[in-house]
Each structure stands twice: as structure tokens, then as C-alpha cells.
C-alpha positions in Angstrom: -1.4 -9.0 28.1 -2.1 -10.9 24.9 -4.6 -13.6 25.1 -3.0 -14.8 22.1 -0.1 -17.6 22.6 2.2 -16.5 20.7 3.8 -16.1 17.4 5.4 -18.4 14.8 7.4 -18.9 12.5 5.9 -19.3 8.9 7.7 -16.3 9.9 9.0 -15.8 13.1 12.7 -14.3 13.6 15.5 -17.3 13.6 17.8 -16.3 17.1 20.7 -14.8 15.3 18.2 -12.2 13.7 17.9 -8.8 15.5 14.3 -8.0 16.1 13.6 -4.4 15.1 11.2 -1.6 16.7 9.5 -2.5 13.1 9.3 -6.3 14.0 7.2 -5.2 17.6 5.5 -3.1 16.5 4.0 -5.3 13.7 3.8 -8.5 16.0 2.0 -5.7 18.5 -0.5 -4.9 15.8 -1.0 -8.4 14.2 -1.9 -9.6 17.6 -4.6 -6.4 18.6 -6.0 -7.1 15.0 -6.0 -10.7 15.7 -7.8 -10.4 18.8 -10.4 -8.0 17.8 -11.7 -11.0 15.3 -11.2 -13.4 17.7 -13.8 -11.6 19.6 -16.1 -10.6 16.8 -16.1 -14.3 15.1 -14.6 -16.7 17.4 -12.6 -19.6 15.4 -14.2 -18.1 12.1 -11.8 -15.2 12.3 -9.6 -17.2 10.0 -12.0 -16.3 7.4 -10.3 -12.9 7.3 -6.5 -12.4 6.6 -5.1 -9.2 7.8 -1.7 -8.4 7.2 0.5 -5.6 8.8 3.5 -4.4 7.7 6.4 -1.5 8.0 7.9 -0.3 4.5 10.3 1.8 4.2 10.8 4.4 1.2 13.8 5.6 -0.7 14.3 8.5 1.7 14.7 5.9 4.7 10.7 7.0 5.8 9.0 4.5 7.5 5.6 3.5 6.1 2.8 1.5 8.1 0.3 -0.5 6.3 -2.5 -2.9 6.2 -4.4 -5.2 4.0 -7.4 -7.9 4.1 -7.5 -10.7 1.8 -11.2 -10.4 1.2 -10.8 -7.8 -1.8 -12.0 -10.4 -4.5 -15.8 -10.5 -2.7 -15.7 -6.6 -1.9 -14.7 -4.8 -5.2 -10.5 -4.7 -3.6 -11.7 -3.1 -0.3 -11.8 -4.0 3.2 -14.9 -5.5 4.4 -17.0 -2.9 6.6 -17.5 -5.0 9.6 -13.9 -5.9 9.7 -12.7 -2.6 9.1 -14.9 -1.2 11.9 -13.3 -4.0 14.6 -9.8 -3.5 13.5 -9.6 0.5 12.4 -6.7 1.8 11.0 -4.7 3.8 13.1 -4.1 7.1 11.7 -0.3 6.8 10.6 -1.5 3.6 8.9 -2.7 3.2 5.0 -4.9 0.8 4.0 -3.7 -1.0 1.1 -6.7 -2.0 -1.0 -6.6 -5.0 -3.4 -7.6 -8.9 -4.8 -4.8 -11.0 -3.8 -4.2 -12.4 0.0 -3.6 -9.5 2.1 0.1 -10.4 2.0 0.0 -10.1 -1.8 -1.3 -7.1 -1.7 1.0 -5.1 0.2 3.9 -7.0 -1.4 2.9 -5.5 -4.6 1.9 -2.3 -2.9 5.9 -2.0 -1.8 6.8 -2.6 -4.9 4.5 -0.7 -7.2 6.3 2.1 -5.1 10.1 1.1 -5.4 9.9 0.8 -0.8 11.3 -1.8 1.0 9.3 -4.5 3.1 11.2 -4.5 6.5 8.5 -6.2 8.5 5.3 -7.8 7.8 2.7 -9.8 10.2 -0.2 -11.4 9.5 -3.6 -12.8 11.7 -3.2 -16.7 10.3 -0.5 -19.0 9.0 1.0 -17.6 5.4 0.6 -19.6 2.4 3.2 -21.2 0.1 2.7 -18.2 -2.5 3.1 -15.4 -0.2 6.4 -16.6 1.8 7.7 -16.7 -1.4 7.1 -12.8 -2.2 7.7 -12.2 0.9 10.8 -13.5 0.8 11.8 -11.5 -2.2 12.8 -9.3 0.7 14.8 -11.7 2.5 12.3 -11.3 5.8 9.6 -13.9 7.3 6.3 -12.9 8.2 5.4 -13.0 11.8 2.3 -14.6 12.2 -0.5 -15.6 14.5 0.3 -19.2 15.8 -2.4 -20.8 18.3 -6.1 -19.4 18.9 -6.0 -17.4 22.1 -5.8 -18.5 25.9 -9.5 -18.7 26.8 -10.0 -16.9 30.3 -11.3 -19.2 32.8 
């Protein structure tokens, strides 16, 4: 079980929205990232935004991706130590790049011509990046409290 508390709406689903196998999986995999920082840096995991999301392709194929927001410090790429404590899983791309993480696979998707059906991410969106994401008419799910500390 998650140690996280649970998920929110910058994003979050409204009730009359079906969640999708896309949506779970994404909150599943926002929430393993999430935790793996939490363990590395504590409350300083906000320092690294990583984003999650399912696009989908002309052809209807599903496509898994992930992004960090720290590209502007590391030349567009994923920090090392972060990439180490939340690996890619190998049906998962990373998408490297300078914007917030959100930004970048929002651009990613469209560079492409895909869809965004679902996208998560480890800390509250900003203003600018519910707006592209809401190009696609979705919200992000995103991380809400920091996790239940075991007693």
C-alpha cells in the first residue's frame, strides 16, 4: 500500500469522468516515482518534478512516457541520481527536455501528432502547464499530501 495520501486534483478525475486503465496506471507510477524521492530526499523531493504520462499514436498504440523538469541544469536530461531511484521501466521512453517535465512531454505528444490521454505528476502542476495540458481536455493527476509517516 501507498504511503502516499492520495491524489488531487490540479488534476484529479471530476466523478462523472470514467477513469481509464491509462489513468491507474499513471497515478500507480506517479506514486512509486513519488515515493522513491520521498525516500531519497525527504521533503526536498519537490525539487524534482517527474511527470508520467500515456499517449496514444495515430494507429490507437499506446505510448508510456516520462519526464524531469531539471533539463535546464543538465543539458535536457534526467539527472543521474534521480534516474537511478526512479528507472524507467522498459516499455517506458524517457522524454528529454528544458521545460517543466509536463512541458516537456506535452510538446513531446505533439512534436509527434499523439494524443495525451493521461498524465501524472510527483507535485502540484503549475498555472502554465494545466493550461497545455488542458489543450487535451484531461487534468493531471498529481501527488497531493507528503506520505503517511510509519510509526
Amino acid at each position: 500500500m501507498s504511503g502516499f495520501s492520495g491524489a488531487s486534483g490540479t488534476g484529479g478525475k471530476p466523478k462523472s469522468e470514467k477513469v481509464t486503465f491509462t489513468d491507474r496506471y499513471v497515478l500507480k507510477r506517479t506514486i512509486e516515482i513519488a515515493e522513491a524521492l520521498h525516500s531519497r530526499y525527504g521533503v526536498d523531493r519537490k525539487h524534482y518534478a517527474i511527470a508520467v504520462a500515456v499517449a496514444e499514436d495515430k494507429n490507437g498504440s499506446s505510448h508510456k512516457l516520462i519526464s524531469s523538469s531539471e533539463g535546464a541544469q543538465t543539458g535536457g536530461k534526467m539527472r543521474p541520481d534521480v534516474q537511478h531511484l526512479a528507472p524507467p521501466q522498459a516499455d517506458e521512453t524517457i522524454v528529454d527536455g528544458f521545460q517543466h517535465a509536463e512541458r516537456n512531454i506535452v510538446s513531446f505528444v505533439m512534436s509527434n501528432g499523439w494524443t495525451l490521454k493521461s498524465i501524472g505528476v510527483t507535485m502540484p502542476v503549475c498555472a502554465e502547464c494545466q493550461i497545455a495540458i488542458g489543450l487535451y481536455e484531461i487534468r493531471a493527476v498529481t501527488i497531493e499530501r507528503e506520505p503517511i509517516q510509519a510509526k
